[in-house]
NUDO-387202 format. One record per residue (C-alpha): x, z, y; residue in three letters. Coordinates in steps of 0.02 Angstrom, whole numbers, padded with zeros to 5 digits, always signed. Each point is the difference from the previous one (the first is absolute). Layout:
NUDO-387202
XZYALA
...
end
This chain:
NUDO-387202
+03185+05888+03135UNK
-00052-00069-00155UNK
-00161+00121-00057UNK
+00008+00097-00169UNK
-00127+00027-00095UNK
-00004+00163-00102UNK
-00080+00025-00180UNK
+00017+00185-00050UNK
-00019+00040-00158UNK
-00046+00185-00041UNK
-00012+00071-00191UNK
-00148+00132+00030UNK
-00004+00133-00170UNK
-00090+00167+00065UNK
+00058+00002+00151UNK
-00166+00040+00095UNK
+00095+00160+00108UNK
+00114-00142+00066UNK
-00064-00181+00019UNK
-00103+00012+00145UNK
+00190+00059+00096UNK
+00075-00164-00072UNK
-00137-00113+00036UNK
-00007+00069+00196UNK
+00191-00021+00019UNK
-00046-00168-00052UNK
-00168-00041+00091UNK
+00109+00108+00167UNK
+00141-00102+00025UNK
+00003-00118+00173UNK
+00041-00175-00125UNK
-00157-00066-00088UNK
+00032-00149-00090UNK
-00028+00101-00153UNK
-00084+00008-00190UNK
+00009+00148-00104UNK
-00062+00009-00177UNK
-00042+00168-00080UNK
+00033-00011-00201UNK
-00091+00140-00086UNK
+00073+00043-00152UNK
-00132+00075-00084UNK
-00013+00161+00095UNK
-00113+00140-00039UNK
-00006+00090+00165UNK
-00102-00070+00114UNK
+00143-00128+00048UNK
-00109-00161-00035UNK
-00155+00067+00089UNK
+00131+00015+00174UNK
+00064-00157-00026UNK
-00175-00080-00007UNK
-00022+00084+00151UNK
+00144-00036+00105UNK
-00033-00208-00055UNK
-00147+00008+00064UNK
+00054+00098+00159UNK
+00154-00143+00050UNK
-00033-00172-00067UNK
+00196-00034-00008UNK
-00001+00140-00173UNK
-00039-00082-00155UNK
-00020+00105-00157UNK
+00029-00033-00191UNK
-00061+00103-00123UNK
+00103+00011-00199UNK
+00018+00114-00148UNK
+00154+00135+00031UNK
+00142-00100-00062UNK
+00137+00063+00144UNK
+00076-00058+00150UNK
+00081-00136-00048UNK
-00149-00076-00054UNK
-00091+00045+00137UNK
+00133-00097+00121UNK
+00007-00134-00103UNK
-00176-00047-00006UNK
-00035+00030+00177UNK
+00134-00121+00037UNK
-00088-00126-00122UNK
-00158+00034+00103UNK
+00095-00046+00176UNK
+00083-00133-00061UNK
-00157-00074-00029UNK
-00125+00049+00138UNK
+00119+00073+00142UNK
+00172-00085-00011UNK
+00007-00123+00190UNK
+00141-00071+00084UNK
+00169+00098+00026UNK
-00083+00154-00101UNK
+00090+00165-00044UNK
-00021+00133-00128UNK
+00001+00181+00027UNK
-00018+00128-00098UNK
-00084+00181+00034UNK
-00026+00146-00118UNK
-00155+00080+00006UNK
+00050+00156+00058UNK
+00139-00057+00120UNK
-00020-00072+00186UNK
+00088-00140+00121UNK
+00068+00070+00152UNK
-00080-00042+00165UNK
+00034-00175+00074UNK
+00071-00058-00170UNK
-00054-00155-00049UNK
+00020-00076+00186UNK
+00196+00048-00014UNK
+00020-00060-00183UNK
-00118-00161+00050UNK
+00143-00003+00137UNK
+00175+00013-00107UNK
-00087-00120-00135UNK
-00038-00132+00159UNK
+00165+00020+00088UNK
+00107-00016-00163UNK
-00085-00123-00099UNK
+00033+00110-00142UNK
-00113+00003-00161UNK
+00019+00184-00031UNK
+00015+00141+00092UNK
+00092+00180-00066UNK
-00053+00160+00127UNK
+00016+00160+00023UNK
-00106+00154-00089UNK
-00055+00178+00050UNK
-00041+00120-00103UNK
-00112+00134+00062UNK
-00087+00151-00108UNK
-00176-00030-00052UNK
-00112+00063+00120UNK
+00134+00082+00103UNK
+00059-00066+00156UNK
+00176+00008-00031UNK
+00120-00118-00052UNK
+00104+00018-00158UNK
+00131-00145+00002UNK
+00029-00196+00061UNK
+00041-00140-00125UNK
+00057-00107+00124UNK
+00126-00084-00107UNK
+00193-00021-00004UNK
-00011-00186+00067UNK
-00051-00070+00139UNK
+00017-00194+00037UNK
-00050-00157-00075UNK
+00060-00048-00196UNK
-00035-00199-00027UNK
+00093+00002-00185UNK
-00074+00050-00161UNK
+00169+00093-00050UNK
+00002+00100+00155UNK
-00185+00038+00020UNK
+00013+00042-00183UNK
+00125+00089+00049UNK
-00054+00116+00139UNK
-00170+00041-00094UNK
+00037+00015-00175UNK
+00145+00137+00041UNK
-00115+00130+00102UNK
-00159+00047-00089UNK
-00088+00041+00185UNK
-00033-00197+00014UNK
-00097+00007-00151UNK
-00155+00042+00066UNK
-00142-00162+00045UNK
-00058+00082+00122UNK
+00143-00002+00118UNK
-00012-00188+00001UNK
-00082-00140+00085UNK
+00001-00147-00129UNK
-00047-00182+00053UNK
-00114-00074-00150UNK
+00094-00135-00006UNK
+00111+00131-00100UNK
-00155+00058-00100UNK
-00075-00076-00168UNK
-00125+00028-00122UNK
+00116+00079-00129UNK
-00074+00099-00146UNK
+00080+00176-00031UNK
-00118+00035-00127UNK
+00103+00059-00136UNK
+00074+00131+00138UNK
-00163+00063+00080UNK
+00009+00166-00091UNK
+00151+00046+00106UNK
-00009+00131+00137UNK
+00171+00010+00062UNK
+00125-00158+00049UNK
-00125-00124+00015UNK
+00010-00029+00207UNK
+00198-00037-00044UNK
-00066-00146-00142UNK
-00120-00090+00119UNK
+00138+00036+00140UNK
+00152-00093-00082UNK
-00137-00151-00057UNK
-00039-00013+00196UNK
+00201+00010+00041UNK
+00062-00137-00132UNK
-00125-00105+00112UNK
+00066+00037+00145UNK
+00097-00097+00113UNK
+00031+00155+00179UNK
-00058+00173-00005UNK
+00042+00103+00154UNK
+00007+00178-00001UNK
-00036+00093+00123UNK
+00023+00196+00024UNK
-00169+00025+00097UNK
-00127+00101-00093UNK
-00166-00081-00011UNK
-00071+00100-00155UNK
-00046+00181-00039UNK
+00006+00069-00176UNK
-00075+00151-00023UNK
+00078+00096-00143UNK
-00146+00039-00109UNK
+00037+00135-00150UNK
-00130-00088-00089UNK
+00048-00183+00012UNK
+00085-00081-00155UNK
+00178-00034+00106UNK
-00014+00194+00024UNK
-00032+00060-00163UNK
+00128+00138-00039UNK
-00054+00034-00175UNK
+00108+00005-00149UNK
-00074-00181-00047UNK
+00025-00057+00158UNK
+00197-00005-00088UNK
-00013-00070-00135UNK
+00079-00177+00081UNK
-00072-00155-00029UNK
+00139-00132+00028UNK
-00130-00143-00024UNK
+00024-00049+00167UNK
+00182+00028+00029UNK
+00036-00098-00178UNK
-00110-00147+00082UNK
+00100-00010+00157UNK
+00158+00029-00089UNK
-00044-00188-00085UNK
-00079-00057+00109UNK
+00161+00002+00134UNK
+00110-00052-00154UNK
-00123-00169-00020UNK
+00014-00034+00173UNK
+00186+00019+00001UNK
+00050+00058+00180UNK
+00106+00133-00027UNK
+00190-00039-00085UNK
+00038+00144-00133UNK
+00071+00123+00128UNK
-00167-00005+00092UNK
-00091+00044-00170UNK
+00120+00147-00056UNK
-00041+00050+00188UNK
-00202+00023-00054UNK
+00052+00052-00175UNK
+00077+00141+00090UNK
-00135+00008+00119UNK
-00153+00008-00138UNK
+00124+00132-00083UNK
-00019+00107+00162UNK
-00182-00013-00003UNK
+00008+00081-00160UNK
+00094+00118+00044UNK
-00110+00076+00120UNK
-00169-00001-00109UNK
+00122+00097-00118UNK
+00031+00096+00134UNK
-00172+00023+00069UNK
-00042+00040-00187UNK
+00105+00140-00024UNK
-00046+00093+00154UNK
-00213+00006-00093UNK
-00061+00145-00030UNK
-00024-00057-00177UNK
+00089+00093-00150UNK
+00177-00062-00053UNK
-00078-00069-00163UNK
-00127-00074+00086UNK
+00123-00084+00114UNK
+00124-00036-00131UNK
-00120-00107-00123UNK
-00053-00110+00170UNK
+00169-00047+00017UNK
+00035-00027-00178UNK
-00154-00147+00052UNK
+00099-00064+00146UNK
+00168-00027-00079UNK
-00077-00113-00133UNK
-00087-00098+00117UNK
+00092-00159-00025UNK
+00021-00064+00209UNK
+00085+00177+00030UNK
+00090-00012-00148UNK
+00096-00184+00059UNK
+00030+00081+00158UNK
+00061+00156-00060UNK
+00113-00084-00113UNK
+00105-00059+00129UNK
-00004+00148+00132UNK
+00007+00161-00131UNK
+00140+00085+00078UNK
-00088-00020+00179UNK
-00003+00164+00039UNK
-00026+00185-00092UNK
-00215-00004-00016UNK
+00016-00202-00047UNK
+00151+00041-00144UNK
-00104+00187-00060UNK
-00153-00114-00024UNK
+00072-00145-00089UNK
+00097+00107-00130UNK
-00174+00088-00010UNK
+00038+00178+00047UNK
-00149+00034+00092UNK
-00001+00175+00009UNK
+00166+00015+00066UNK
-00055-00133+00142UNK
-00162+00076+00023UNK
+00082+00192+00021UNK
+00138-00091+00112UNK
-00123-00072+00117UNK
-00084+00139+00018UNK
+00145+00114+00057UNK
+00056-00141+00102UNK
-00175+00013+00090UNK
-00003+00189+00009UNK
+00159+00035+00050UNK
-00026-00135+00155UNK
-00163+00081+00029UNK
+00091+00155+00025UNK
+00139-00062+00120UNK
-00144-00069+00102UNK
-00070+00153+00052UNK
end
């Protein structure tokens, strides 16, 4: 087989309960035609002293050090960094959160899949376990399984299911990779692995997905992507609005394909209205929030074409949010009640 060489990337912002677990899941597995670089962004918790530590404990780690400026950030410059000093011959890019892990034996097998199919990226499977708990909470294995060689139907498959969002559930040959500057979109903390995802699959020429899981994410109350506050709501369609161009540029979908994802991004919606309602935040509270969504002028394109959608999509659009808030709620409570 042709030999892969890893470069893991892994954003590191106070995460000093959990890095040593990602680093040995790392450092553990039987493949070792490895790199990993440890970004810290700016963390205040003892983080940087541990990374110090565990580059000077395994001479494969290499450690950069920046002002907190977010994940995205962190990624990208670490990528600059391996492009530079780390980047060899038939090299691959993974990506690890600090507080997550690889499964056993997981690089051989995805060293394996990339070697057999001559594929430049690789889609797999996700656990999710509890944090600190032994116990598994659900697999993101994905709805597809197979090779896609088109842009249309890659765009396709990933675009439609947010679960293949995530970077780290994807091996990415750096011949896919640039040094692209998302400068004006580092203060984003949610959608950013799906904006560095579609730049690696307009590149592409096979991803295969596989349903193996090869990746553990521990759901962390803490983490940003687990942030159940009232902010965490208010919906920044940044992201969405630059894919939504971004696939009309590259024109690969005909107009029934793009009503499709209009209808699509419109169920999105939906359920962070939905997830919004069911707060435990006052009904004014909740009310002027949405007020903020509606106006937001991505949502507002898609919602002018998918209003009548359903009963929460028509309630919010015609802006009677306290009947769709009250609705939701009985909905909720009234299924919580059948359930017992």
């Amino acid at each position: 087989m042709n030999e892969v060489n890893f470069i893991i990337i892994v954003p590191v912002y106070n995460a000093v309960r959990y890095l040593e677990r990602a680093v040995s899941s790392v450092a553990g597995q039987d493949y070792d035609r490895w790199r990993l670089v440890l970004i810290d962004d700016g963390s205040v918790d003892g983080s940087s002293e541990l990374c110090e530590r565990l580059s000077r404990e395994n001479d494969r780690i290499r450690v950069l050090h920046q002002e907190n400026s977010g994940q995205l950030s962190a990624r990208t410059n670490g990528i600059r960094y391996a492009r530079i000093h780390l980047e060899t011959e038939n090299s691959f890019y993974l990506f690890l959160d600090a507080d997550d892990a690889f499964v056993p034996g997981a690089l051989g097998r995805i060293a394996r899949l990339i070697s057999d199919s001559g594929c430049d990226m690789l889609v797999f499977g996700i656990e999710k376990q509890r944090q600190d708990v032994n116990r598994t909470d659900r697999s993101m294995q994905g709805s597809f399984e197979g090779t896609a060689e088109s842009r249309a139907e890659l765009y396709r498959i990933v675009l439609f299911d947010y679960q293949y969002n995530s970077l780290c559930r994807k091996a990415v040959s750096a011949a896919l990779v640039t040094d692209k500057d998302y400068a004006d979109l580092y203060h984003l903390r949610h959608g950013e692995d799906l904006m560095q995802s579609y730049d690696y699959y307009r590149r592409c020429r096979k991803a295969l997905f596989t349903r193996e899981v090869f990746y553990i994410y521990y759901l962390n109350e803490a983490s940003v992507t687990n942030n159940r506050s009232l902010e965490g709501f208010q919906y920044n369609s940044q992201v969405r609005e630059w894919i939504w161009n971004a696939v009309v540029a590259d024109q690969v979908w005909d107009e029934r394909t793009l009503n499709d994802y209009a209808a699509y991004n419109c169920r999105l919606l939906r359920n962070k209205i939905m997830a919004l309602c069911l707060t435990n935040a006052p009904i004014k509270e909740i009310a002027a929030v949405m007020e903020k969504m509606k106006e937001d002028r991505f949502y507002h394109k898609i919602l002018s074409v998918n209003k009548d959608y359903d009963t929460v999509v028509s309630l919010f659009h015609r802006g009677r949010y306290h009947s769709l808030i009250r609705m939701v709620r009985l909905r909720s409570g009234i299924i919580r009640l059948l359930g017992k």
